[in-house]
Every structure is written in C-alpha cells, then in structure tokens.
N, C-alpha and C positions, 0 to 999 in steps of 0.2 A: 739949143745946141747941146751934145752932150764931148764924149771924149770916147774916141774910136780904138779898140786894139788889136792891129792888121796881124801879119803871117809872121814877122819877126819872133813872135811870143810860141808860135807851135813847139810844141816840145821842150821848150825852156820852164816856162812856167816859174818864171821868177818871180818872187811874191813882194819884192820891195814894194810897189806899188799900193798893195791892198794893206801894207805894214801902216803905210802914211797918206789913207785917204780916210777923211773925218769925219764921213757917210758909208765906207764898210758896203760900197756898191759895185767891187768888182768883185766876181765869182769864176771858181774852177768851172769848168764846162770839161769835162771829162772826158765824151765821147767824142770834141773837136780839138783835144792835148792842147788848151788853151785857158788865158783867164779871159773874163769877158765883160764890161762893165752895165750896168742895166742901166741904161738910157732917163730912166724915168726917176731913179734914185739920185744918180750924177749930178751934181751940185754947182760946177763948170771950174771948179778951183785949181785945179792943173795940178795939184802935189803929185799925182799919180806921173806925167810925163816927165821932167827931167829925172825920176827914181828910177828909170826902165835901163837896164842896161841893157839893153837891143834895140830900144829906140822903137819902138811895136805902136807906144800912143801918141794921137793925135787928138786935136781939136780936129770935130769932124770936118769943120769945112778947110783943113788943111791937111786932110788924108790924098795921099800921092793920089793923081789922076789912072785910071786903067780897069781893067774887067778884073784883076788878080787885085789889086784892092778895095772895087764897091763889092765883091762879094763879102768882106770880113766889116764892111758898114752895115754890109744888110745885116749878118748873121748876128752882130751885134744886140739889132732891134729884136729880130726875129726869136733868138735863144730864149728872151724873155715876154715871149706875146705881144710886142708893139710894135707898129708901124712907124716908119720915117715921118711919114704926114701927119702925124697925132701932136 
C-alpha cells in the first residue's frame, strides 16, 4: 500500500507534506501542477495526510471511489514507472 495524492493538490501545491515525510518520497510533477508521492519509496507512515491542508492524501485503499479519482492513483504509480500490481 502506498499513500495517494488526488486533484485537491492541483495548483496548490502545498508542501507541508514533503516538510514532514521521513523518506522525502513526495515530488513536484510540474507538468501535472501537482506533488506526487513515489509508491515505491512510501514507507506507509501517514505524516504526509493530516499535514495536507486540502485534504488531496490518502491511504490508497481509502481514495474516494470514481473515474476523477483512480486517474490520480494511477498517475501516481505511472509519474514514476510502476505499476499498481508490482
């Protein structure tokens, strides 16, 4: 399991998150005006989700049901070359 960060975060880009994560696994993705956290680094410790002031993270298997949020699971995996099933 890693920690999802959906459409809330577009444009905001509020960085408390990456301030107080202990593994430095969430990244700017620039060309999605998003941060994004790499799946594979993600350590599951949650510091990053009550810091969000938009409320954008999740534990992924408690990302809101819908097509407008498995796209920003997927992109999550994808931004960093991994697949969900890995």
């Amino acid at each position: 399991m890693t920690y999802i960060i959906g459409e809330p975060c577009v444009d905001v880009l509020d960085r408390a998150c990456v301030d107080v994560c202990p593994v430095d696994c969430i990244y700017e993705a620039e060309e999605h005006k998003m941060l994004l956290i790499n799946p594979e680094e993600c350590i599951d410790c949650a510091a990053c989700e009550p810091v969000c002031p938009v409320m954008a993270i999740f534990a992924e298997e408690d990302v809101p049901e819908g097509d407008n949020w498995e796209k920003f699971t997927e992109l999550n995996y994808t931004y960093f070359g991994q697949s969900r099933d890995s």
